[in-house]
N, CA, C and O atoms as CSV, one atom per row, in Angstrom:
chain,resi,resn,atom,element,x,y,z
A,1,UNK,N,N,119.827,102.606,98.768
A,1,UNK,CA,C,119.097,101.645,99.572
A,1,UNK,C,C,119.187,100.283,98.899
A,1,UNK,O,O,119.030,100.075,97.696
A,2,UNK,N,N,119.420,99.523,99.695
A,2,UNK,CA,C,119.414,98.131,99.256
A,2,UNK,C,C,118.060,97.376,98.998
A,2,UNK,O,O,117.318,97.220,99.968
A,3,UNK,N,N,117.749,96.986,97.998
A,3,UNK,CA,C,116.523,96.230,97.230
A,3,UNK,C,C,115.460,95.071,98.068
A,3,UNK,O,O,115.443,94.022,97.423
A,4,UNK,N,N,114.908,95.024,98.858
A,4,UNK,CA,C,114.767,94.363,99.468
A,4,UNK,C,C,113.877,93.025,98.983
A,4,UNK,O,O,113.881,91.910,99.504
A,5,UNK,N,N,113.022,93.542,97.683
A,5,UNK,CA,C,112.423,92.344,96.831
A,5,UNK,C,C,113.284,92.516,95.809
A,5,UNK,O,O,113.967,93.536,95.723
A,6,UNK,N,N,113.355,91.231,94.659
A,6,UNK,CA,C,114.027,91.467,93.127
A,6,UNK,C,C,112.986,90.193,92.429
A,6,UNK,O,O,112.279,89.206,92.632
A,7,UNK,N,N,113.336,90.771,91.841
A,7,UNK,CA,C,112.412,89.651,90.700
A,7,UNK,C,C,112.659,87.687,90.448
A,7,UNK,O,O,113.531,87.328,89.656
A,8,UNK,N,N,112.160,87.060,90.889
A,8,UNK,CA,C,112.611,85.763,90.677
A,8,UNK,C,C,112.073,84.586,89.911
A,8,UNK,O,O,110.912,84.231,90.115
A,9,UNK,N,N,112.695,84.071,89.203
A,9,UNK,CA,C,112.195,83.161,88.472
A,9,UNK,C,C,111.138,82.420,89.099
A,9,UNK,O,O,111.313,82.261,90.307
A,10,UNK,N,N,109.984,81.872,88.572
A,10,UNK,CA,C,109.267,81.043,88.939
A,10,UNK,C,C,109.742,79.714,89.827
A,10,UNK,O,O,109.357,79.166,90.860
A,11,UNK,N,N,110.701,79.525,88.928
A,11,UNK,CA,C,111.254,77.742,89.383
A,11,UNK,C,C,111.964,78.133,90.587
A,11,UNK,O,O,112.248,77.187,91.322
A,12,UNK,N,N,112.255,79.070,90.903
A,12,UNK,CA,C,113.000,79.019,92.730
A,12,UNK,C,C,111.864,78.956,93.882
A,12,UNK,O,O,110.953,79.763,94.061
A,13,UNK,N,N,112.099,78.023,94.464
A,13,UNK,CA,C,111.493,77.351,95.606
A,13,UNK,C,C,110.919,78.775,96.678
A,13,UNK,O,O,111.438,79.890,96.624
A,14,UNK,N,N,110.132,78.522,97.307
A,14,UNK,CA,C,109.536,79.904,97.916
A,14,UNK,C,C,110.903,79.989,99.210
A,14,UNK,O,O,111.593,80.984,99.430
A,15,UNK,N,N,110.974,78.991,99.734
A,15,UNK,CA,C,111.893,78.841,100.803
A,15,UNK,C,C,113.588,79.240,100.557
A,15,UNK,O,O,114.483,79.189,101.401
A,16,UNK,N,N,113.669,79.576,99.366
A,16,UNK,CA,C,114.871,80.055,98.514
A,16,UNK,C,C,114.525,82.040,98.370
A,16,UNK,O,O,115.179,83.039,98.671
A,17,UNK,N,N,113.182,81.801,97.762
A,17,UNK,CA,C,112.842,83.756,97.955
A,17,UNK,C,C,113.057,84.000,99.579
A,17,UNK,O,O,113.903,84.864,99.808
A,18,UNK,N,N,112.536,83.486,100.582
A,18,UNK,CA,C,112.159,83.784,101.981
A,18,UNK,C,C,113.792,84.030,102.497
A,18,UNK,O,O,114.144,85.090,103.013
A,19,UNK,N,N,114.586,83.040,102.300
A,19,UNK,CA,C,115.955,82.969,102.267
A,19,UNK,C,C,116.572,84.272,102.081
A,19,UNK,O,O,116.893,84.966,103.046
A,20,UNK,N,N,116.803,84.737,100.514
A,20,UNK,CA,C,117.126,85.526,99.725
A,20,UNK,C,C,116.746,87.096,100.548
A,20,UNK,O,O,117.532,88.040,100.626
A,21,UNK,N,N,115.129,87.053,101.194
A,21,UNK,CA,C,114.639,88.027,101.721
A,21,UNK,C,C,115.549,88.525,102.424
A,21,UNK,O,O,116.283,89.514,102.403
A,22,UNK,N,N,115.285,87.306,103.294
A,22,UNK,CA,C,115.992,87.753,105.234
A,22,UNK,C,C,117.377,88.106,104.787
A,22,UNK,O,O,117.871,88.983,105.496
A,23,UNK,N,N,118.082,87.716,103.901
A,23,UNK,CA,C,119.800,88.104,103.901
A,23,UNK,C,C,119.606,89.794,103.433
A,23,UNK,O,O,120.120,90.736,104.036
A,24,UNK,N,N,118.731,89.899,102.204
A,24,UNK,CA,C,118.493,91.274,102.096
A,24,UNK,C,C,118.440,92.325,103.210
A,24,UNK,O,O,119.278,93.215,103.354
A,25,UNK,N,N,117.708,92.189,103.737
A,25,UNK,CA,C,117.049,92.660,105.014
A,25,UNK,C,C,118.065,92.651,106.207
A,25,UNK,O,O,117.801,93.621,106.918
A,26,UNK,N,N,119.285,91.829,106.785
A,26,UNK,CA,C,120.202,91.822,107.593
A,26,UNK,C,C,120.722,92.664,106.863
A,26,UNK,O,O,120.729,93.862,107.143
A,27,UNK,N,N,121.174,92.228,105.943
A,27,UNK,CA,C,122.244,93.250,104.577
A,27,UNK,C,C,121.717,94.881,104.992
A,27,UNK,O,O,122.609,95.609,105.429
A,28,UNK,N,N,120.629,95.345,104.901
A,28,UNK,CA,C,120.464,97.042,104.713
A,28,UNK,C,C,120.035,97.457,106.342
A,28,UNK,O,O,120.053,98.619,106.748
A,29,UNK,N,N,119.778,96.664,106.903
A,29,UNK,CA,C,120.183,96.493,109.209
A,29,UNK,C,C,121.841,96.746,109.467
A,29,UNK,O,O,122.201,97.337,110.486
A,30,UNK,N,N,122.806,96.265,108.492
A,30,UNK,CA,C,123.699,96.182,109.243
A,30,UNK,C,C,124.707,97.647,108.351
A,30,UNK,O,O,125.633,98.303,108.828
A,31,UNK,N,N,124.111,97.751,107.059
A,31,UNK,CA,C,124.444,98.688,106.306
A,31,UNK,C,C,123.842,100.394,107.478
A,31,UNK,O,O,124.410,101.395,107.914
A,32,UNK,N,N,122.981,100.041,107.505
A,32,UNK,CA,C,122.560,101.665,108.425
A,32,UNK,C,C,123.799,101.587,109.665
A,32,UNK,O,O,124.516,102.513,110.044
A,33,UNK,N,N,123.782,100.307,110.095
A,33,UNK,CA,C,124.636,100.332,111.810
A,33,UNK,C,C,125.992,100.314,111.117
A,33,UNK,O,O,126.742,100.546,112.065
A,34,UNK,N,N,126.729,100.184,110.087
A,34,UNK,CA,C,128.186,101.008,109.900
A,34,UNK,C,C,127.802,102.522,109.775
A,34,UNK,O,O,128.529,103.261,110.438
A,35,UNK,N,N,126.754,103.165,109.021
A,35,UNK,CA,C,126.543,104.362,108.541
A,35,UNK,C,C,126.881,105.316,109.870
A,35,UNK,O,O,127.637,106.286,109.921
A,36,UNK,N,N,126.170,104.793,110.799
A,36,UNK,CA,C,125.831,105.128,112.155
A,36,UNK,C,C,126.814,104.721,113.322
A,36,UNK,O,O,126.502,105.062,114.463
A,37,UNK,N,N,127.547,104.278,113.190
A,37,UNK,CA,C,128.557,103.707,113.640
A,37,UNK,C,C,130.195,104.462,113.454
A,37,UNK,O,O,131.197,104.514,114.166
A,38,UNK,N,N,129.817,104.986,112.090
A,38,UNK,CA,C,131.097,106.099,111.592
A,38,UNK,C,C,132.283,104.727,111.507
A,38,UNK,O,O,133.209,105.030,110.753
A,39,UNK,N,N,132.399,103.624,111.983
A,39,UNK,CA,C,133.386,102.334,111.263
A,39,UNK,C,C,133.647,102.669,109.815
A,39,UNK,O,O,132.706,103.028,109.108
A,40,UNK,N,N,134.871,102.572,109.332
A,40,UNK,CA,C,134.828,102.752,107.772
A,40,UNK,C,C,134.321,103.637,106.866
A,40,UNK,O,O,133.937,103.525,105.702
A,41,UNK,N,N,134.444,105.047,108.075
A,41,UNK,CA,C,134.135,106.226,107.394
A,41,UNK,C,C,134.946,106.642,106.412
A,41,UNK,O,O,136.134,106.962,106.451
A,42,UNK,N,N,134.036,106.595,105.363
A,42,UNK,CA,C,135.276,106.922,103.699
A,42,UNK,C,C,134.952,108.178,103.160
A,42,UNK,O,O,134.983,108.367,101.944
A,43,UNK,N,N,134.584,109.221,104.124
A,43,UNK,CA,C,134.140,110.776,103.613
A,43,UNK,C,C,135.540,110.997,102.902
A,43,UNK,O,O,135.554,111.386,101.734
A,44,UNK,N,N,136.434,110.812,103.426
A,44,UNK,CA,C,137.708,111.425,103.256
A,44,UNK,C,C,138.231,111.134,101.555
A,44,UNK,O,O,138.566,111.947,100.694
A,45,UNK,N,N,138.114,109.305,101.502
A,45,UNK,CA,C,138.460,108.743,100.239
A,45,UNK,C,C,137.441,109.011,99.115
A,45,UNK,O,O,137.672,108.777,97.928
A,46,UNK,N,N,136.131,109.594,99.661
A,46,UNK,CA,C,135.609,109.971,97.739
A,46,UNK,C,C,135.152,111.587,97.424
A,46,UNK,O,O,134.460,112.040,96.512
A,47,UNK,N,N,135.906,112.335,98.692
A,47,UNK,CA,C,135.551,113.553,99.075
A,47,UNK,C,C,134.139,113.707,99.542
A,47,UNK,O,O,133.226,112.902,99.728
A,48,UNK,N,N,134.239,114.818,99.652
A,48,UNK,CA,C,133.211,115.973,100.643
A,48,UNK,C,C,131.844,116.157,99.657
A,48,UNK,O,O,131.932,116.145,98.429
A,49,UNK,N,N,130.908,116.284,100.193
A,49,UNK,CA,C,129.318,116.654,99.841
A,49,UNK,C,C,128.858,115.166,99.552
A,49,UNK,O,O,129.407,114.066,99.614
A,50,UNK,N,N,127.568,115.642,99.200
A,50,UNK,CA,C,126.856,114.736,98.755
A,50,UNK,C,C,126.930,113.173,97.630
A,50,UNK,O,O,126.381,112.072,97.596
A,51,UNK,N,N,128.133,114.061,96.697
A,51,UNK,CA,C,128.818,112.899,95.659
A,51,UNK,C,C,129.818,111.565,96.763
A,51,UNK,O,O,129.843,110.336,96.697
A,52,UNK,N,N,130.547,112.585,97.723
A,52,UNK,CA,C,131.169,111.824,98.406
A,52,UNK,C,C,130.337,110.295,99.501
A,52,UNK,O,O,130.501,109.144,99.906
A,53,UNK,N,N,129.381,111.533,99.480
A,53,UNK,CA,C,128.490,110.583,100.622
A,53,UNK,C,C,127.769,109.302,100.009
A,53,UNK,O,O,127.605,108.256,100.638
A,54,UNK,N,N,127.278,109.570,98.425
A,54,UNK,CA,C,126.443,108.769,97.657
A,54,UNK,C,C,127.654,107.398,97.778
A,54,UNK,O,O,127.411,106.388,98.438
A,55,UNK,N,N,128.383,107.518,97.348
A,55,UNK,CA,C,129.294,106.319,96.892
A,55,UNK,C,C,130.092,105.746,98.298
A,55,UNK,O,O,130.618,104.652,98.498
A,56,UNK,N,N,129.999,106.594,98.925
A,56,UNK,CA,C,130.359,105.706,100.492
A,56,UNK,C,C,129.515,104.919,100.909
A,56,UNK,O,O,129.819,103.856,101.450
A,57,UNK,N,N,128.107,105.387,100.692
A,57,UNK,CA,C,126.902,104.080,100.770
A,57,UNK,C,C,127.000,103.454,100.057
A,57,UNK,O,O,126.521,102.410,100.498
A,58,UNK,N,N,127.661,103.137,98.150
A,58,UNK,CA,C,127.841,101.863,98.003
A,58,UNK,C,C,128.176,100.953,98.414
A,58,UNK,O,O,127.598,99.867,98.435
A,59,UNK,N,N,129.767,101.415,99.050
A,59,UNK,CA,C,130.804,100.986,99.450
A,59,UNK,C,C,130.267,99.986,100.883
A,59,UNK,O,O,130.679,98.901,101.293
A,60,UNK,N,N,128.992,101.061,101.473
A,60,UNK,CA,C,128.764,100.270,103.027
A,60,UNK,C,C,127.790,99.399,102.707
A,60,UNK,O,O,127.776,98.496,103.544
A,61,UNK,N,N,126.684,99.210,101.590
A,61,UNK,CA,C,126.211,98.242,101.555
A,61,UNK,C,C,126.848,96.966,101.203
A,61,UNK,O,O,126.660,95.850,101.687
A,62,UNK,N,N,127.831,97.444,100.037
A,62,UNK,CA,C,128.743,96.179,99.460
A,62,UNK,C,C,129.298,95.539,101.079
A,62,UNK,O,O,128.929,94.399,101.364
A,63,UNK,N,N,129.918,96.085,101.794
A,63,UNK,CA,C,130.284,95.722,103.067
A,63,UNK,C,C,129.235,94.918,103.723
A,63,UNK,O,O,129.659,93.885,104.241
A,64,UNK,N,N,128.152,95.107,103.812
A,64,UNK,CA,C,126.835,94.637,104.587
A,64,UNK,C,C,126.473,93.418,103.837
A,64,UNK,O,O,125.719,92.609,104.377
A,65,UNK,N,N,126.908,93.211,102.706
A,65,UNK,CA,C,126.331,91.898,101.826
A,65,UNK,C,C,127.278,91.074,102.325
A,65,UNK,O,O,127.086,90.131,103.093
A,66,UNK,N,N,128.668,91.580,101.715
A,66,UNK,CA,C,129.971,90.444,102.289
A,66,UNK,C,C,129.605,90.378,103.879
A,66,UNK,O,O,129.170,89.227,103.852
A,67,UNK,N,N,129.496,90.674,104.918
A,67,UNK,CA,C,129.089,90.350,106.225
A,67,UNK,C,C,128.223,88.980,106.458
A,67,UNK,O,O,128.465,88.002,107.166
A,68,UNK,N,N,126.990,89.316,105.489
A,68,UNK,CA,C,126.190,88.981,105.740
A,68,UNK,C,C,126.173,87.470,105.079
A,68,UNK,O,O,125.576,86.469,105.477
A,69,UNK,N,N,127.151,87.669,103.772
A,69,UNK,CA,C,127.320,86.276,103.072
A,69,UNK,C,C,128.325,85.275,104.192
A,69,UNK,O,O,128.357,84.046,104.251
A,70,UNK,N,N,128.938,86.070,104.846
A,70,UNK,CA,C,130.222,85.855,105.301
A,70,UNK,C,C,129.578,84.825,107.503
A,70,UNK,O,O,130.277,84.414,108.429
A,71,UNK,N,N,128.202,84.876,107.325
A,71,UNK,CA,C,127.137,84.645,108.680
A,71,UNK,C,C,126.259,85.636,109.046
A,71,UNK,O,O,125.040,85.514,109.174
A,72,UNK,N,N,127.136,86.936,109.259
A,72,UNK,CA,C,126.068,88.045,109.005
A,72,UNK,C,C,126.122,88.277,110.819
A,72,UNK,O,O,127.139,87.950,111.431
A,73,UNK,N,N,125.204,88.727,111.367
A,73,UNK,CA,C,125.024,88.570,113.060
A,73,UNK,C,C,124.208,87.613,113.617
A,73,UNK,O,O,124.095,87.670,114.842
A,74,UNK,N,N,123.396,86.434,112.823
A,74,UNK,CA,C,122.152,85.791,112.323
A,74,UNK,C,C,120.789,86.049,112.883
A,74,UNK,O,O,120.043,85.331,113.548
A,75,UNK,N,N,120.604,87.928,112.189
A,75,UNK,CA,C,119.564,88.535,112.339
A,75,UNK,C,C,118.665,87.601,110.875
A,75,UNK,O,O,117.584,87.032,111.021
A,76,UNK,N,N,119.217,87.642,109.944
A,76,UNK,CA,C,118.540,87.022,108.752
A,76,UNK,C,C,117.975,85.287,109.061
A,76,UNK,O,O,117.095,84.828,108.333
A,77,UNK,N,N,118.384,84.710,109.824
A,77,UNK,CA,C,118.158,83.256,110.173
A,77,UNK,C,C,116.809,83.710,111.072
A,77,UNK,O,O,115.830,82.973,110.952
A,78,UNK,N,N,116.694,84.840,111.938
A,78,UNK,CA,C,115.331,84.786,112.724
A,78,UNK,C,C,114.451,85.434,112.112
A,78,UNK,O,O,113.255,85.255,112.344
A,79,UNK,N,N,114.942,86.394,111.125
A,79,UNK,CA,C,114.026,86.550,109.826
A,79,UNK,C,C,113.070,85.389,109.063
A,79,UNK,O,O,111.887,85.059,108.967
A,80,UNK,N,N,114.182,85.065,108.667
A,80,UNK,CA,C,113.537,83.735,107.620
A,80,UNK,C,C,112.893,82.838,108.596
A,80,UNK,O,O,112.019,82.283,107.930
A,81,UNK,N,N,112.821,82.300,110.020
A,81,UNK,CA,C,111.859,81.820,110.451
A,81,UNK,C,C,110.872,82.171,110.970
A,81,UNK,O,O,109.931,81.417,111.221
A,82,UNK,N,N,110.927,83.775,111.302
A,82,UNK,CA,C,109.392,84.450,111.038
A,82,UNK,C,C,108.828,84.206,109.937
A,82,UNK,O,O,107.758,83.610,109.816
A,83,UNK,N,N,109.563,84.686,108.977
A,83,UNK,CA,C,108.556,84.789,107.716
A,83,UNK,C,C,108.133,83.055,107.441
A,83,UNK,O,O,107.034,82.859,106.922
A,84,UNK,N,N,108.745,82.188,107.685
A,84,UNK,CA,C,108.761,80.933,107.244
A,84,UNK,C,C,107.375,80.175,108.247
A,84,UNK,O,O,107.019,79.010,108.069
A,85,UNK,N,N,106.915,80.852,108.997
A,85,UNK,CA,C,106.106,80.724,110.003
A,85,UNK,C,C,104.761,81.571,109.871
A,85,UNK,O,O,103.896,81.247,110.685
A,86,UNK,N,N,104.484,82.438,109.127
A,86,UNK,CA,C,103.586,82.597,108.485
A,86,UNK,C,C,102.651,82.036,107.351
A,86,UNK,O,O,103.202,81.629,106.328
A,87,UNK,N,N,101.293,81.981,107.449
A,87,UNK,CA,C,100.946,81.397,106.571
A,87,UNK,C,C,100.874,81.934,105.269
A,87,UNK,O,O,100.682,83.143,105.142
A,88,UNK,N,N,101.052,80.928,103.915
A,88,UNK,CA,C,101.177,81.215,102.406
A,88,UNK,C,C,99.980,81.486,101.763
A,88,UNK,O,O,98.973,80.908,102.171
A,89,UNK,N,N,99.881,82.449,100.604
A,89,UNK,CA,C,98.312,82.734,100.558
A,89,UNK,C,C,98.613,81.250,99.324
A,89,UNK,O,O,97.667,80.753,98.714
């Protein structure tokens, strides 16, 4: 599963975490919809069972980040202006 909080320095701007969020968050949305999708099914390339399956989900999240760095579907842009639209405690 992809991380959806990580730890951040103080000095990054909240609007930089909120940012950071929403790409997370498209990132492990678009990671389930290859899973589910069977696109770039790599059962074959790390074999069969469970070992095979673990490391094909690396493989599909790494995919879901580059997507997502890459525009993504800009589920993360209506993210970040929800969250950006909430009030800060």
């Amino acid at each position: 599963m992809i991380p959806l909080l990580t730890k951040q320095p103080s000095a990054v701007s909240p609007t930089s975490q909120l940012r950071t969020v929403a790409n997370e968050m498209e990132a492990a949305f678009l990671a389930e919809m290859l899973k589910y999708s069977g696109l770039g099914d790599t059962s074959d390339a790390f074999g069969a069972g469970a070992g095979g399956e673990h490391f094909a989900s690396f493989l599909r999240e790494e995919q879901a980040r580059i997507m997502v760095e890459g525009g993504g579907i800009g589920l993360s842009e209506s993210i970040f202006r929800a969250l950006s639209e909430r009030p800060h405690d």
